[in-house]
C-alpha positions as CSV (number, residue, x, y, z in Angstrom):
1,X,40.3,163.7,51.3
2,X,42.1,161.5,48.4
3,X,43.2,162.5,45.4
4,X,44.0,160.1,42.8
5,X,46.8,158.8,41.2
6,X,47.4,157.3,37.7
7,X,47.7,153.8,39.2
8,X,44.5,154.3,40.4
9,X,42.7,151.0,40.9
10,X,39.3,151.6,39.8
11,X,37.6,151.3,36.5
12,X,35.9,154.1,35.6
13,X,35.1,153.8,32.6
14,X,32.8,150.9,33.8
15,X,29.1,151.1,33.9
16,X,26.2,148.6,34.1
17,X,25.6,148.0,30.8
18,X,29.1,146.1,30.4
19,X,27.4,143.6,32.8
20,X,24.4,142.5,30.2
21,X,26.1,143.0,26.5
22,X,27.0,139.5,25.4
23,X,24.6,137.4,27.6
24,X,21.1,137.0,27.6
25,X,21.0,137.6,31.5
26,X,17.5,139.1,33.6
27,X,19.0,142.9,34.1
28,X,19.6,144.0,37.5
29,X,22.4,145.9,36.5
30,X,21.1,148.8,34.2
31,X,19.2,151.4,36.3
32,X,16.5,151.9,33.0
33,X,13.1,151.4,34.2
34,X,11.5,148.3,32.6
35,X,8.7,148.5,30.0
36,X,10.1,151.6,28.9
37,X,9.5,153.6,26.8
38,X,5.4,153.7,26.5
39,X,4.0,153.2,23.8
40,X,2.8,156.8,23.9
41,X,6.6,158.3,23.5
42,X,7.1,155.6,20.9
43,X,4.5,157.0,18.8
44,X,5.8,160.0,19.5
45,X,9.5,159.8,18.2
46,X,8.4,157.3,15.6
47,X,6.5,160.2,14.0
48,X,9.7,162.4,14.4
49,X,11.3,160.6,12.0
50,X,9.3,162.3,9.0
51,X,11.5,165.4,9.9
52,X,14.9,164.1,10.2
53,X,16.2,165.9,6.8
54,X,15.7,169.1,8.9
55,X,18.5,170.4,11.1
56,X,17.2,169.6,14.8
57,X,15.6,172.7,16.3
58,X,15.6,172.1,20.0
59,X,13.7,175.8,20.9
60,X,10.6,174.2,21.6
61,X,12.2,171.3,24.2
62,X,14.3,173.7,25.6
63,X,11.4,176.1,26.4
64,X,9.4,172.8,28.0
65,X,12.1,171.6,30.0
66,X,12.2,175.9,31.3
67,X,8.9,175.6,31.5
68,X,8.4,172.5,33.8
69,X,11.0,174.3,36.6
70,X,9.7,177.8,35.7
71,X,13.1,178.8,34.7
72,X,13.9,181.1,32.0
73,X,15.5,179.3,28.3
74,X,18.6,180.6,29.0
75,X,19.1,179.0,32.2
76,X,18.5,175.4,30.3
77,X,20.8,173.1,27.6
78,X,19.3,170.2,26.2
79,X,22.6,167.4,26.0
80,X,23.2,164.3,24.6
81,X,22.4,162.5,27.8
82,X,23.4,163.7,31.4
83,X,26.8,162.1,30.5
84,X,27.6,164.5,27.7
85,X,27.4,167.3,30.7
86,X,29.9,166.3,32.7
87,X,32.7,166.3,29.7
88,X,31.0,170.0,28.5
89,X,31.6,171.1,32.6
90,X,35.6,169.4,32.3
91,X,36.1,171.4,29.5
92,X,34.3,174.3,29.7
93,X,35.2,175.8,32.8
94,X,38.1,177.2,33.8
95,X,38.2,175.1,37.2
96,X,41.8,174.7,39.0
97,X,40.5,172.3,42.2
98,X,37.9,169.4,41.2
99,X,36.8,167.8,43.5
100,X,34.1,164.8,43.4
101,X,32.0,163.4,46.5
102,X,31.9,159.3,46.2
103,X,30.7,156.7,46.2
104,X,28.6,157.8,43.1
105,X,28.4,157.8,39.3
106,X,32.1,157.6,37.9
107,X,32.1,159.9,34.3
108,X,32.4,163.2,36.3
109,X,35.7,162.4,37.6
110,X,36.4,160.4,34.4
111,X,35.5,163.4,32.5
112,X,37.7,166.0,34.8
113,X,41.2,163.6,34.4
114,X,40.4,163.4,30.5
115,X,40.4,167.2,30.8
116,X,43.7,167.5,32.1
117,X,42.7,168.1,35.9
118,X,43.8,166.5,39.0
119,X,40.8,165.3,41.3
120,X,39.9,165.6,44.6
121,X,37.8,162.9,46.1
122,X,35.6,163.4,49.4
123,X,34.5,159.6,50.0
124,X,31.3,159.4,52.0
125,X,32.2,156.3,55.0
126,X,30.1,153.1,55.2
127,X,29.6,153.9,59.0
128,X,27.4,156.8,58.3
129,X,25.4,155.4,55.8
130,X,27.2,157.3,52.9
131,X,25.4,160.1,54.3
132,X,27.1,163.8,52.8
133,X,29.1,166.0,56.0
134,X,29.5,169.3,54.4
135,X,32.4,169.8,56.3
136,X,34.1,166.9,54.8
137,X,34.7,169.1,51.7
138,X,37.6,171.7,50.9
139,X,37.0,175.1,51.5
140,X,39.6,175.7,48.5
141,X,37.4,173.2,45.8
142,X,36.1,175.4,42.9
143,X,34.2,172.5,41.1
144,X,32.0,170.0,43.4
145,X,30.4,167.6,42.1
146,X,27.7,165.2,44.1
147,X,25.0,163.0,42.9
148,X,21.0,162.9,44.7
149,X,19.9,160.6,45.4
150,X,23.4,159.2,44.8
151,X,24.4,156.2,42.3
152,X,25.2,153.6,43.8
153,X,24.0,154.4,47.5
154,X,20.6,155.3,46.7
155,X,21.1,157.9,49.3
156,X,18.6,161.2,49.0
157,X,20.6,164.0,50.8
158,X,18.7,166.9,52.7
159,X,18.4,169.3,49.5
160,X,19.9,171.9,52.8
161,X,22.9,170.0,53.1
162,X,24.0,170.0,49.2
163,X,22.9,173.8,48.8
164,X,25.1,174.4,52.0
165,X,28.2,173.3,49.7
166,X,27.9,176.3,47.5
167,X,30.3,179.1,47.9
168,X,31.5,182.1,45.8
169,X,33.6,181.4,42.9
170,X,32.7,177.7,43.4
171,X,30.6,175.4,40.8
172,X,28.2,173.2,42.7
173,X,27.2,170.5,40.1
174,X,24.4,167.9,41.5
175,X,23.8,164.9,39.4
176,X,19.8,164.5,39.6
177,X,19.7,161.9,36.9
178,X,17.5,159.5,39.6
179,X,15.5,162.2,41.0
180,X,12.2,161.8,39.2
181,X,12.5,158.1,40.4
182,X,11.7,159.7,44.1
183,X,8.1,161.2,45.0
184,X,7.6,164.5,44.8
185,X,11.3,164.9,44.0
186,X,11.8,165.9,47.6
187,X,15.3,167.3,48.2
188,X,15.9,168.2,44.7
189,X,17.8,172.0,43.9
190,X,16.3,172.1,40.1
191,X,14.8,175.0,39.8
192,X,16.6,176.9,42.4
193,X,18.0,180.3,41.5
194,X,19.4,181.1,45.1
195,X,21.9,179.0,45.3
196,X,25.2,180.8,43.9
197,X,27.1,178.9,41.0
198,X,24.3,176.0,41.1
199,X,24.3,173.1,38.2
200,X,21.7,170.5,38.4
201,X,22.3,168.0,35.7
202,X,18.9,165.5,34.9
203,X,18.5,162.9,32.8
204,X,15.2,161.4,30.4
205,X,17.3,158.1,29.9
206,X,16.0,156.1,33.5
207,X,12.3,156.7,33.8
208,X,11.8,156.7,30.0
209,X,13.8,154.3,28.5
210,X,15.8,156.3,26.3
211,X,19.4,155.7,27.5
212,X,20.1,154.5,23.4
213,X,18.6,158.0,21.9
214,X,20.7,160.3,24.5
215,X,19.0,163.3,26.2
216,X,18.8,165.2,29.0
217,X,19.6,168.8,30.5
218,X,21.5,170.6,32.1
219,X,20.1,173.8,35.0
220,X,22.0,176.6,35.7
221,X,23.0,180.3,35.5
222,X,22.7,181.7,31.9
223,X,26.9,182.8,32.0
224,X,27.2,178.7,32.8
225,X,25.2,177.9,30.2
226,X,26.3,180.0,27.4
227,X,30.1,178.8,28.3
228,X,29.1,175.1,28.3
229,X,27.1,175.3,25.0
230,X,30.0,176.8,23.4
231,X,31.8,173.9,23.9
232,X,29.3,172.0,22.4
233,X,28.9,170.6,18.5
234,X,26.9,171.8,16.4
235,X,23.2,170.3,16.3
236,X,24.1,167.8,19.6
237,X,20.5,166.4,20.4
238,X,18.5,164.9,17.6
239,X,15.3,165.8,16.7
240,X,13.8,162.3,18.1
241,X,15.8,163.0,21.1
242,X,14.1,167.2,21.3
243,X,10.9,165.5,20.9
244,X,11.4,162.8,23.5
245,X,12.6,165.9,25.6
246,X,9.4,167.9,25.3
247,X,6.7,165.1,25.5
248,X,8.5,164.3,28.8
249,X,7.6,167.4,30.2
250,X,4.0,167.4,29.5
251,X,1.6,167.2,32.4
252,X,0.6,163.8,31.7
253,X,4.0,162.4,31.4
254,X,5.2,164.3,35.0
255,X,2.2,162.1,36.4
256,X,3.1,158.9,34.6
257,X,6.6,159.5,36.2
258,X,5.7,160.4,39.8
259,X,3.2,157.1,39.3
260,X,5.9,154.9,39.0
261,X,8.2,156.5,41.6
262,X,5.9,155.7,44.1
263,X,5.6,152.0,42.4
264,X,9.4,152.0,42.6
265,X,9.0,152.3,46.2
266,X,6.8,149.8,46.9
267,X,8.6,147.5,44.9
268,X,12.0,148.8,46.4
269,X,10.7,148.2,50.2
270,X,9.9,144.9,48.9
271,X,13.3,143.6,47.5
272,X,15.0,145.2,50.9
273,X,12.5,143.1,52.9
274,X,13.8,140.1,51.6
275,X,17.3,140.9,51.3
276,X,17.0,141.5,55.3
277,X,16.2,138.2,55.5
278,X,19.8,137.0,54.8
279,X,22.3,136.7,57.4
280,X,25.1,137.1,55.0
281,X,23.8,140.7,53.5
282,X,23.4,144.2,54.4
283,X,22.1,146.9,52.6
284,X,22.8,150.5,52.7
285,X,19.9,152.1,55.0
286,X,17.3,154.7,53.7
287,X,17.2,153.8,50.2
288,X,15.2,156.3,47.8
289,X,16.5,155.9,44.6
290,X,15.2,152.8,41.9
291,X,18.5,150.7,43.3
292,X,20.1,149.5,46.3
293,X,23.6,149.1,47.4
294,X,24.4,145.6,49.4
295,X,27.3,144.2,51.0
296,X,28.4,140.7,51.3
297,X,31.6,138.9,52.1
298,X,32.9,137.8,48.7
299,X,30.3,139.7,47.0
300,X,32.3,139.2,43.4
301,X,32.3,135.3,43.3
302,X,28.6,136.0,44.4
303,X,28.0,137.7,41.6
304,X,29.4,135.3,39.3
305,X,27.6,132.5,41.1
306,X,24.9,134.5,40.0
307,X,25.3,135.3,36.7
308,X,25.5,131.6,36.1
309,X,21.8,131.0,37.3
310,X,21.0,133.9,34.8
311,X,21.0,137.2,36.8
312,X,23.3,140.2,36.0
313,X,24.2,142.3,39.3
314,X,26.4,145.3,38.7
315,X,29.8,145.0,40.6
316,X,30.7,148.0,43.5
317,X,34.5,147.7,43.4
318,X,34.9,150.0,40.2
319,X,33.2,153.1,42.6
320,X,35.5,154.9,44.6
321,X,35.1,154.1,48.1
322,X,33.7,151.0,47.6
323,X,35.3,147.4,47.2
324,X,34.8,143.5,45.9
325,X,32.2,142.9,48.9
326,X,29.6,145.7,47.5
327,X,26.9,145.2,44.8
328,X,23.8,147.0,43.0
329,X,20.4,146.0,42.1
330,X,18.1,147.3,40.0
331,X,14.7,147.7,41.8
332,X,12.2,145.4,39.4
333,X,8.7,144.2,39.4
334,X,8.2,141.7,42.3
335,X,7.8,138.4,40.8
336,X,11.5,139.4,39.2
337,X,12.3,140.0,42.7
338,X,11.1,136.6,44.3
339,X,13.0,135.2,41.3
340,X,16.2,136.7,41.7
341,X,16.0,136.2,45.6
342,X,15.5,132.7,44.8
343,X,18.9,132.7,42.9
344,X,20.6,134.7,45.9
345,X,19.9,131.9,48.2
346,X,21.5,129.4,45.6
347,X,24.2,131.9,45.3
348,X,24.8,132.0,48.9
349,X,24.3,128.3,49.5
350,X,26.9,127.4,47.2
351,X,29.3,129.9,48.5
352,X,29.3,128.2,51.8
């Protein structure tokens, strides 16, 4: 295991949407589906907006988020994105031994060092497919935290596996922000009451679209709860965000999303088809999640090779674990895909 140090070389505070800000650049970077949101939820919070000199009332979200895991309200807290959860979980809880399994998302362990703690890191080895070994992790961790399927890996752990981490007097946070990307939402732990000290964290920003209005939600025991929405402000989530939150839980919706999960997969078997077809790049196997994780020698004056023939690809070597030969793609539609495969080739033509 590693444990960081305040020389630590990645950047953690760097995310995707740093890639596409000041350039008009075709997105591979930003894990937000595309066309999103529909015009359905559009209507939807547009017409929100005749209430906003109300105080936001989030009981009716919070009981259709409980509702869609058949969990009790008081197991659920409707957040300001699944971001906003990890700094409520560095705050709230009185954890002495962190520890967070990469590669994956980079704000839990950002949020646990602004907190004051020192952080353990398991990191998952290329040579086994990023794949999580329970064993790997300390018996003496109070806090793990682990992403499934994981950003940037898109690896889908066995749901067994993850729920095998959990131990008494231990916190056992799993980031599911991608998992309604994945049919079925095989492997996922929402909704589980069994497992001891349990926090699944999801997110409404990918699917939907939403990642500028902020929601999503946090699962877990009603003690966890009640500690983490003590740390929170007042009125957190507004009331376009609560009724984004409960129109995404409607039957409909939950088929509109598992729709495009299983479009995401077509469309992801597709890109890694022609990826394979270049020498210079492998990808991470078993990909589930709407991104994949490549590697190619020199893969950072790639990706600036390619963000001069207009595509932005988001950079691996600010995960822990990972280095300058690692990139992410966005799964997209396929004629984005011939077109961005296109550039690749120019890419990797002028590279050599």
């Amino acid at each position: 295991m590693d444990t960081h140090t305040d020389t630590d070389a990645h950047d953690l505070r760097h995310h995707g949407d740093a890639e596409v800000r000041d350039e008009k650049l075709i997105d591979l970077a930003v894990n937000v589906r595309t066309n999103t949101p529909p015009d359905w939820l559009r209507e939807r919070i547009a017409d929100s907006l005749t209430g906003l000199a109300a105080y936001p009332d989030g009981r009716a979200a919070r009981a259709a988020v409980a509702e869609r895991h058949d969990l009790p309200s008081n197991r659920v807290l409707l957040t300001a994105g699944a971001a906003e959860a990890f700094v409520l979980l560095a705050r709230a809880l009185p954890v002495r031994r962190p520890v967070v399994v990469h590669p994956q998302f980079t704000e839990p362990e950002a949020a646990l060092r602004d907190a004051g703690h020192e952080v353990g890191r398991v990191l998952l080895r290329e040579e086994d497919g990023f794949r999580l070994d329970p064993a790997m992790v300390p018996e003496d961790a109070d806090l793990v935290v682990i992403g499934n399927p994981t950003n940037p890996t898109s690896v889908l752990h066995p749901a067994a596996s993850i729920a095998a981490l959990a131990r008494p007097g231990r916190v056992l946070v799993v980031d599911e922000a991608f998992m309604d990307a994945v049919p079925g939402e095989r492997e996922s732990l929402a909704g589980r009451t069994d497992v001891p000290g349990l926090v699944v964290l999801r997110s409404l920003t990918k699917t939907w679209g939403l990642a500028g209005l902020r929601i999503g939600y946090v699962l877990a025991e009603p003690e966890t709860i009640a500690a983490l929405e003590r740390t929170q402000p007042l009125w957190p989530v507004s009331t376009p965000a609560l009724v984004a939150a409960e129109a995404c839980m409607s039957r409909a919706a939950l088929a509109e999303a598992e729709h495009a999960a299983h479009r995401i997969g077509v469309e992801r078997a597709h890109l890694l088809a022609g990826l394979a077809e270049f020498d210079e790049v492998r990808t991470v196997a078993g990909a589930e999640g709407p991104f994949v994780l490549l590697r190619i020698d020199g893969a950072d004056a790639v990706r600036e090779r390619l963000r001069s023939l207009g595509f932005a690809a988001r950079r691996g070597d600010t995960f822990p674990g990972l280095g300058r030969n690692w990139l992410r793609l966005a799964v997209r539609d396929r004629v984005t895909t011939n077109r961005f495969l296109q550039a690749l080739d120019q890419a990797l033509l002028i590279g050599g």
